[in-house]
C-alpha positions in Angstrom: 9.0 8.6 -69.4 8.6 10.8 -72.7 11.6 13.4 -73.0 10.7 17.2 -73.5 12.3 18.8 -76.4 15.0 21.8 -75.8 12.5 24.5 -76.5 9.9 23.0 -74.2 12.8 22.4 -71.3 13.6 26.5 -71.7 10.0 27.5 -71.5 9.4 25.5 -68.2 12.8 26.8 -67.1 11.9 29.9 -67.6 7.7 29.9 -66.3 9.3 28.2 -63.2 12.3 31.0 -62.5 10.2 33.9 -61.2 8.6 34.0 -57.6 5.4 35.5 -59.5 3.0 33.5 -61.4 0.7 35.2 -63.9 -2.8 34.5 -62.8 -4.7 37.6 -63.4 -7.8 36.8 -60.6 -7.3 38.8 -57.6 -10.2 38.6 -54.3 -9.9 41.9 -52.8 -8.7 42.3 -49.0 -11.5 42.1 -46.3 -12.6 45.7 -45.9 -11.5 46.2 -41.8 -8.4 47.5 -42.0 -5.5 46.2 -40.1 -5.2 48.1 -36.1 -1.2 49.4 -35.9 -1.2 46.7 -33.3 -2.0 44.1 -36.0 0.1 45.6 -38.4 3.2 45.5 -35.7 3.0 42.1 -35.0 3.0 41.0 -38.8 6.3 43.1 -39.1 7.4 41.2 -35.9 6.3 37.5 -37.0 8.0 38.4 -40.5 11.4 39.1 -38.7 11.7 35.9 -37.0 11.2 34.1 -40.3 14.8 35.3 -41.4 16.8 33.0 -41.9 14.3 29.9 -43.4 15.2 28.7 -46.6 13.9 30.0 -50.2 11.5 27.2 -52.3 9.7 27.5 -55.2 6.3 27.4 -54.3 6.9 26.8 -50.7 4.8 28.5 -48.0 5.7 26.4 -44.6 8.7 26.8 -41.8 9.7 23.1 -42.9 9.3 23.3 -46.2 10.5 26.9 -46.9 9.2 29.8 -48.8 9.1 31.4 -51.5 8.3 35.1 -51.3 4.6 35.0 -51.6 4.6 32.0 -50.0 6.4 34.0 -46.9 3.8 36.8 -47.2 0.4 34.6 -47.4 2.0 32.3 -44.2 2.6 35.2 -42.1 -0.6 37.2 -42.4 -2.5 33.8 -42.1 -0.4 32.9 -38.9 -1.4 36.6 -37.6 -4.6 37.5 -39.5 -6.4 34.2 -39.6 -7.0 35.2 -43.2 -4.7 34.6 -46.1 -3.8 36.9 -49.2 -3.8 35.4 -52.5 -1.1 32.9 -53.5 0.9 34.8 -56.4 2.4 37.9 -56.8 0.5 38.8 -59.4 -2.8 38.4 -57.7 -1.1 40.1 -54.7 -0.6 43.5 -56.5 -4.3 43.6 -56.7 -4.9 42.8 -53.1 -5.9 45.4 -50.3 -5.6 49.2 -50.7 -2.7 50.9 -52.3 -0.5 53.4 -50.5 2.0 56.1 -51.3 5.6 55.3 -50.7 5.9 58.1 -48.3 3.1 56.1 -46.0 4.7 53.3 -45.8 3.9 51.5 -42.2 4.9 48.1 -40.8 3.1 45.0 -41.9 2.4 46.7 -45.7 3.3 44.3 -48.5 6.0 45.6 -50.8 5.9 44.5 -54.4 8.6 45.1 -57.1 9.2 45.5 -60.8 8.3 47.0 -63.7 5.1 47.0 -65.1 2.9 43.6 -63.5 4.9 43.1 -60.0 7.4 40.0 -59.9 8.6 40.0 -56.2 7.1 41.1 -53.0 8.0 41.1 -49.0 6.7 42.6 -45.8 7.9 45.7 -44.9 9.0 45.8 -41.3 10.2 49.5 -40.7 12.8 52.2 -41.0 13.4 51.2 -44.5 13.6 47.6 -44.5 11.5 44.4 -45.5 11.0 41.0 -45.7 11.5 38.5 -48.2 11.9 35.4 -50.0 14.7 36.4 -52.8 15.5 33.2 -54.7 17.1 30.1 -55.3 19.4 28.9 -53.0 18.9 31.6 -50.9 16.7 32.5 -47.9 14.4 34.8 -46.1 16.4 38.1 -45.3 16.2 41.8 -44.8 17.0 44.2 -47.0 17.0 47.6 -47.0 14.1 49.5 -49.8 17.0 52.0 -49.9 20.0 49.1 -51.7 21.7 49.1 -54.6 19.3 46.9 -56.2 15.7 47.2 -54.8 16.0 50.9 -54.9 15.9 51.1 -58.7 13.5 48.5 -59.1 9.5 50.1 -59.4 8.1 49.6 -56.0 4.3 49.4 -54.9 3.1 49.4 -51.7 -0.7 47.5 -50.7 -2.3 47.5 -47.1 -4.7 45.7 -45.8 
């Protein structure tokens, strides 16, 4: 087996250490818009995933999630349909919203510039998501100490 380099070990470290990927190909949502019912019972299915672990690339209750993984198995599981796979190609996906219309079921995406992270939002201020390494699928609040100065978007389907 050939060794990598220093340099080369870094800059897989560091492709491999974000939740996003940086595809830049984005399918649009289907046009029929999620019923409140619909929208509900993703918030509901996303809740009951707290608690599975975090994985890179993971998108399965065995093998855990990561947290586009976690977004793309719960509106398939609800939907029949899933979003795309990154985070990246997830900030293109469905309709944008104002903050201040923020509903159940909506995706959340965070950071500056191009989105790195993203969760389901599940009501009165809180979401869904698969934070990192080690971790696993909690709820936070859009109002913390850390997601509240981060740049959120919000996308509907």
């Amino acid at each position: 087996m050939r060794r990598l380099p220093g340099s080369a070990l870094l800059l897989a470290a560091a492709l491999l250490s974000g939740c996003a990927s940086q595809q830049t190909s984005a399918p649009r949502a289907p046009r029929a818009a999620l019923s409140s019912e619909q929208a509900n019972d993703i918030a509901i299915h996303a809740l009951g995933l707290v608690g599975t672990p975090y994985r890179y690339g993971g998108n399965t209750i065995e093998g855990g999630f990561d947290c586009s993984g976690l977004i793309g198995y719960v509106y398939r599981s609800r939907m029949g349909a899933a979003p795309p796979r990154t985070v990246a190609q997830l900030s293109d996906f469905g309709d944008p919203v104002a903050t201040r219309e923020l509903r159940s079921g909506d995706m959340v995406l965070f950071g500056h510039g191009r989105p790195t992270h993203a969760g389901i939002y599940v009501g009165e201020g809180r979401f869904v998501h698969a934070p990192s390494t080690g971790g696993e699928v909690r709820l936070d609040r859009l109002d913390g100490p850390y997601w509240s100065r981060q740049t959120l978007k919000v996308r509907r389907l």
